[in-house]
matplotlib code that plots the C-alpha trace (Angstrom):
import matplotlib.pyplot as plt

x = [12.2, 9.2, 6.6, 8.1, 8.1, 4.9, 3.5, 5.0, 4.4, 0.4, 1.0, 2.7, 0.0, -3.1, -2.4, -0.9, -4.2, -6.9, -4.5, -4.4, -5.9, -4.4, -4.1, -4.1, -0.9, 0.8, 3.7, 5.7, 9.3, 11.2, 15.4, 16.8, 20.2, 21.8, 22.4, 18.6, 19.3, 18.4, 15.0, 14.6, 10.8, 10.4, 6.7, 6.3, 3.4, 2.2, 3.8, 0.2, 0.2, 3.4, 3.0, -0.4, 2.1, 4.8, 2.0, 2.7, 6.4, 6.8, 4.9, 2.8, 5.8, 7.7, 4.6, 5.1, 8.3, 8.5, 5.9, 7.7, 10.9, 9.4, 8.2, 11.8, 13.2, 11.1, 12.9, 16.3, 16.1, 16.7, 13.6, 13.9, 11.4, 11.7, 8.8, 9.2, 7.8, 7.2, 9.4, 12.1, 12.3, 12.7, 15.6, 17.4, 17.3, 18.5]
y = [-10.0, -11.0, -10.3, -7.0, -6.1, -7.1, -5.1, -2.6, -2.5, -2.6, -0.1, 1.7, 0.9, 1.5, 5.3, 6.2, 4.8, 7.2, 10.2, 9.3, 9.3, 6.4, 3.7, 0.7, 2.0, 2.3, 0.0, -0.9, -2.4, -3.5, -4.6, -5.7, -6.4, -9.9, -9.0, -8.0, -4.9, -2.4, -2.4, 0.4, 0.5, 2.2, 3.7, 4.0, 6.4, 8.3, 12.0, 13.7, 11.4, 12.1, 15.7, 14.3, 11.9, 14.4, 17.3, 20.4, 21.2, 17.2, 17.2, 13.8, 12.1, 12.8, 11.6, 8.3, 7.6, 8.4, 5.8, 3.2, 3.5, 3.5, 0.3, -1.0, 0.7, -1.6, -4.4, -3.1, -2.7, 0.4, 1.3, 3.7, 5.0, 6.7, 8.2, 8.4, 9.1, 6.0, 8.7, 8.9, 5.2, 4.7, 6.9, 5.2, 1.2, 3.0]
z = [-8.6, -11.2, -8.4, -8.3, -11.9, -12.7, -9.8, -10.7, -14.3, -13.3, -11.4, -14.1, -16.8, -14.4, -13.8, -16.4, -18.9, -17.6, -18.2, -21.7, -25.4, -26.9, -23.7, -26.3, -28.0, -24.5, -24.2, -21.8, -21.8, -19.0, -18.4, -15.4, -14.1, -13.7, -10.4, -9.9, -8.1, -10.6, -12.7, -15.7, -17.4, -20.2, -21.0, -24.8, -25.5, -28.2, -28.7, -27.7, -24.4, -23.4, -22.3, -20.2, -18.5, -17.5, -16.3, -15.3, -14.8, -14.5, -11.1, -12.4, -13.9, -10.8, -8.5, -10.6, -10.6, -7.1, -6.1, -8.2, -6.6, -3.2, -4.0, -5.3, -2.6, 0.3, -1.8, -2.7, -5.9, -7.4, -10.1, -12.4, -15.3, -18.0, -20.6, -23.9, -27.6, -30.2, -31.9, -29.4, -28.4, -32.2, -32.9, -29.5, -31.4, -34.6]

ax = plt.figure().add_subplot(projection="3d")
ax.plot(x, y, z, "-o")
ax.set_aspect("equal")
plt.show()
């Protein structure tokens, strides 16, 4: 399951830097299930980035997300992703 989550987490980090302004702030946390069939990554941007990442009525974010879980899919494991603010993954640790 590693191979998988670090490919994917390239894959994550590679197209989601050119969309936007702050790529060195980008973070990018990841849990998985004992069982290893379910992976959730969680892109931590910048509130100004996040509305790049999501596009136009969410058509990129869902282009993204789609790709990743095609590629947990080919390996039965379900991958989910989810984009949030610094602000917003703040508020969900407090």
């Amino acid at each position: 399951m590693q191979p998988l989550t670090e490919s994917i987490g390239k894959y994550l980090l590679t197209v989601v830097a050119p969309l936007i302004q702050n790529p060195d702030s980008a973070e990018l946390r990841v849990a998985a299930s004992d069982d290893g069939k379910y992976i959730r990554f969680r892109l931590i941007l910048e509130q100004v980035d996040v509305a790049r990442v999501i596009g136009r009525n969410g058509m990129t974010a869902s282009a993204i997300r789609s790709l990743a879980k095609a590629a947990g899919d080919k390996q039965g494991v379900k991958v989910v992703v989810h984009i949030l603010s610094k602000e917003e993954a703040a508020e969900e640790q407090a």
